[in-house]
DRENKE-283794 format. One line per 4 residues: number of its first residue (from 1); for each residue x, y, z of C-alpha. Coordinates in steps of 0.25 Angstrom, whole numbers, plus 5000, padded with zeros to 4 digits. Each point is the difference from the previous one (the first is absolute). Layout:
<midos>
NUM) X/Y/Z  ...
</midos>
This chain:
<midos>
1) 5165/5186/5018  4987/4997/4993  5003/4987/4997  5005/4998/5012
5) 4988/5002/5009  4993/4994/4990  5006/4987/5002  5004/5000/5014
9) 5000/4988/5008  4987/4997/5005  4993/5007/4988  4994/4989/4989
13) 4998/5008/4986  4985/5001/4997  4996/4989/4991  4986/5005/4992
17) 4998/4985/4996  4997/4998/5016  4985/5001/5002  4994/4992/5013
21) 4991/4991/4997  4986/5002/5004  4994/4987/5007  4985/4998/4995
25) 4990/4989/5004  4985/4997/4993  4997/5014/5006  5006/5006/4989
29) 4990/4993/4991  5003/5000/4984  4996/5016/4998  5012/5002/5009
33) 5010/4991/4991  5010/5011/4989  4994/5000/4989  5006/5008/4987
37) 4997/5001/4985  5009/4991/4992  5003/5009/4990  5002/5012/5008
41) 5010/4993/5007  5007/4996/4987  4999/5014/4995  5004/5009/5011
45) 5011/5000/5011  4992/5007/5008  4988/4989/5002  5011/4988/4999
49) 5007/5007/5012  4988/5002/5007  4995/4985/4998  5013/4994/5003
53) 5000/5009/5013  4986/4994/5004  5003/4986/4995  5012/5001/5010
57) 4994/5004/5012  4987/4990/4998  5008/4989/4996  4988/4999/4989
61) 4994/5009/4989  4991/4997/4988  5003/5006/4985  4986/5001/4989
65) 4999/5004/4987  5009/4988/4995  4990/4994/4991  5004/4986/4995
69) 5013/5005/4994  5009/4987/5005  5012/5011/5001  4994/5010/5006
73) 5000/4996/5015  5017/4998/4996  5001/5013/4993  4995/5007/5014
77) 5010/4989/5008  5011/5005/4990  4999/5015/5005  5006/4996/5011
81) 5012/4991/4996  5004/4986/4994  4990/4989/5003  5006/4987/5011
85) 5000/4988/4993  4998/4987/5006  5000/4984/4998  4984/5004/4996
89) 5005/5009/4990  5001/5018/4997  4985/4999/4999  4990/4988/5003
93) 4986/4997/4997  4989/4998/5012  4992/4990/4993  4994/4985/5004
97) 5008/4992/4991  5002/4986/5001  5012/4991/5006  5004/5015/5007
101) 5011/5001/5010  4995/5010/5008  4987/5001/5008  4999/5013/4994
105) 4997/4994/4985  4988/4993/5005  4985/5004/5002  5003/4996/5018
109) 4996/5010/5008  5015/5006/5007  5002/5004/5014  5008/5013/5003
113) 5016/4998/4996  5010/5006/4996  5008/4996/4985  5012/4993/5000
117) 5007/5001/5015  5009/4989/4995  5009/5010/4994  5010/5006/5006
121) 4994/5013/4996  4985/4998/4997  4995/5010/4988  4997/5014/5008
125) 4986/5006/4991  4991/4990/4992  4991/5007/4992  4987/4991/4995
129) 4992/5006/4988  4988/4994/4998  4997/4997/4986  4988/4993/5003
133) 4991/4994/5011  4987/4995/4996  5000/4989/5008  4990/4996/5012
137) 5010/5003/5012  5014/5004/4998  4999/5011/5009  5015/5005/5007
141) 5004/5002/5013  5009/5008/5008  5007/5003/5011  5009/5008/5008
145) 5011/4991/5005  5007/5012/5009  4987/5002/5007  4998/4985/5002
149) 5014/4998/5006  4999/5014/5008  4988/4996/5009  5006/4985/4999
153) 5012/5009/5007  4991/5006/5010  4990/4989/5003  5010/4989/5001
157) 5015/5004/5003  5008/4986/5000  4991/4995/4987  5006/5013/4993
161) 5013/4999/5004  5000/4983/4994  4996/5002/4986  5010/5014/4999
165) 5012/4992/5007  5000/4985/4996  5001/4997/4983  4993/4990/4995
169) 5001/4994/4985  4993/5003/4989  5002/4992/4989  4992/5002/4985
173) 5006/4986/4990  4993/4996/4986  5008/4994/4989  5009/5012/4998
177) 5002/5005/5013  5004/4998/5014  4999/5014/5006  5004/5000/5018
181) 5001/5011/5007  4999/4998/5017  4996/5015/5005  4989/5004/5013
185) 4985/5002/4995  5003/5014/5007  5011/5007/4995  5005/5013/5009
189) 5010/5012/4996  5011/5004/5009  4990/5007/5009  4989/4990/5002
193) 4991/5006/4989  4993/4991/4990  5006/4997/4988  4995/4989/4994
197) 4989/4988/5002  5003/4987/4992  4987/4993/5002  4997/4987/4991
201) 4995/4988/5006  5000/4993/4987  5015/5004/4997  5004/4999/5016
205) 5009/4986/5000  5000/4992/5013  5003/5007/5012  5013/4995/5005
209) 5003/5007/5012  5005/4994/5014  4990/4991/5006  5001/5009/5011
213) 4994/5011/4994  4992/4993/4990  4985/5000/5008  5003/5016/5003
217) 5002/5003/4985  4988/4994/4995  4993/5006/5010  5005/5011/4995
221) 4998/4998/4985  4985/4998/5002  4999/5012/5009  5004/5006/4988
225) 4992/4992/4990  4986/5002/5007  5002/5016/5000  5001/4998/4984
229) 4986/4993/4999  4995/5010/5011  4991/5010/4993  5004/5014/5008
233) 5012/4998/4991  4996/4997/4986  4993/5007/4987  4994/4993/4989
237) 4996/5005/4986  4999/4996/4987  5007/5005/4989  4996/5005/4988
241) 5006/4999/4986  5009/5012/4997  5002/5002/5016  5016/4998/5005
245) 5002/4995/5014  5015/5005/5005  5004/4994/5015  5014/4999/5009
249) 5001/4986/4999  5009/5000/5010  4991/5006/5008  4984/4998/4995
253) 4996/4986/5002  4990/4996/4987  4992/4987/4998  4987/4999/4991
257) 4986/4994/5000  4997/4987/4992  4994/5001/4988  4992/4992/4991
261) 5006/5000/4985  4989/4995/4994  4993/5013/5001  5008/5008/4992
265) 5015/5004/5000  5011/5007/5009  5013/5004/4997  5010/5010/5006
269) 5012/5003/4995  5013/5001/5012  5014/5006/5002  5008/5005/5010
273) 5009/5012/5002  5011/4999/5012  4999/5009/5011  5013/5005/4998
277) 4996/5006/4985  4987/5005/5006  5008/5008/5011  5010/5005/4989
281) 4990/5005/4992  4993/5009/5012  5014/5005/5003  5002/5005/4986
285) 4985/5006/4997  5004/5006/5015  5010/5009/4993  4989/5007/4991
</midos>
């Protein structure tokens, strides 16, 4: 009879990996961003538990004590599952190097995006461990892509409703790959609630929508693009060598000053772990 009531119709089972997200603007300010020790996390269920329960419900956290160890900001990925590979590789190097293909490999400054909407399943947690950042400028940005889309939701209803109904393509090619997906900028669950932001204008092909409702979707789109660049909604910090910064990438929009390489170096070492491993892992640390 237990089990019964327990799963009767109406009744979804509890799921501890559900944790609702807290939205945060530049009010929060870097002192109120996570932030855990690196080795802690990697020794003790308890902290890596904790962590991972903050990292969810900011979307964003930062991990120190990681020295300049090129594993160890992976080692910490690692306790949670299997890393995502993509076309960029398991793990990549952040670094101005030349003939790149990617903005993100030279010294430009980059406005706030999120990393590879092309795919049909764009990586869930990027972890970026600084190695080194003795360059002039450099300094990263961040911001709260629910909270955007939320007042966006508030402020302008028929703007909202465009860029989480209509698809448009985006489209990353090089001399390897071709990789298309067509999906909203806003993606929605079953109940309205935000699930997703696919925000790129540097991977976003051209919008190919009905001529009808082409003027009202760009309208839209740079509703959306001005509130990225507004500073209510952004923080800005420079990270320091043996710092981790770990984001929801389908959630967090991140972007970066420019930075002169001729004053020293930068390098951050990247990865990703999929949503779906990062929600299993909470379940399981759940049962202890």
């Amino acid at each position: 009879m237990d089990l019964l009531y327990t799963h009767r119709p109406g009744s979804p089972a509890k799921d501890p990996a559900d944790i609702a997200p807290h939205h945060w603007r530049a009010d929060l300010t870097t002192l109120g961003i996570p932030r855990f020790s690196g080795p802690q996390i990697r020794a003790e269920d308890r902290v890596l538990d904790a962590w991972m329960r903050e990292t969810a419900r900011f979307g964003l956290s930062i991990v120190d004590g990681l020295g300049d160890q090129i594993d160890a900001g992976v080692d910490v990925a690692e306790r949670i599952g299997f890393l995502r590979k993509t076309n960029f590789g398991t793990t990549f190097e952040v670094v101005s190097m030349p003939d790149p293909n990617n903005l993100a490999y030279t010294p430009v400054a980059l406005p706030l995006h999120s990393d590879l909407p092309n795919q049909e399943v764009p990586p869930g947690f990027q972890f970026l461990h600084c190695l080194a950042n003795q360059a002039e400028g450099g300094g990263s940005i961040f911001a709260d892509g629910f909270a955007i889309a939320d007042d966006l939701r508030a402020q302008d209803p028929d703007a909202f409703r465009l860029l989480s109904d209509v698809p448009i393509p985006f489209r990353f090619h090089d001399q390897h790959y071709d990789i298309r997906v067509r999906k909203p900028a806003i993606t929605l669950d079953h109940d309205r609630r935000l699930l997703e932001i696919r925000y790129n204008a540097h991977i976003a092909a051209i919008f190919d929508m009905s001529a009808e409702i082409m003027p009202a979707y760009y309208r839209a789109y740079r509703a959306f693009m001005r509130m990225t660049r507004d500073p209510k909604y952004r923080l800005s910090f420079k990270l320091e060598s043996g710092e981790m910064v770990v984001f929801d990438n389908r959630r967090v929009l991140h972007g970066r000053d420019a930075f002169d390489p001729s004053t020293g170096y930068r390098h951050l070492h990247g990865c990703y772990v999929d949503r779906g491993e990062f929600l299993s892992r909470l379940r399981v640390l759940a049962r202890t």
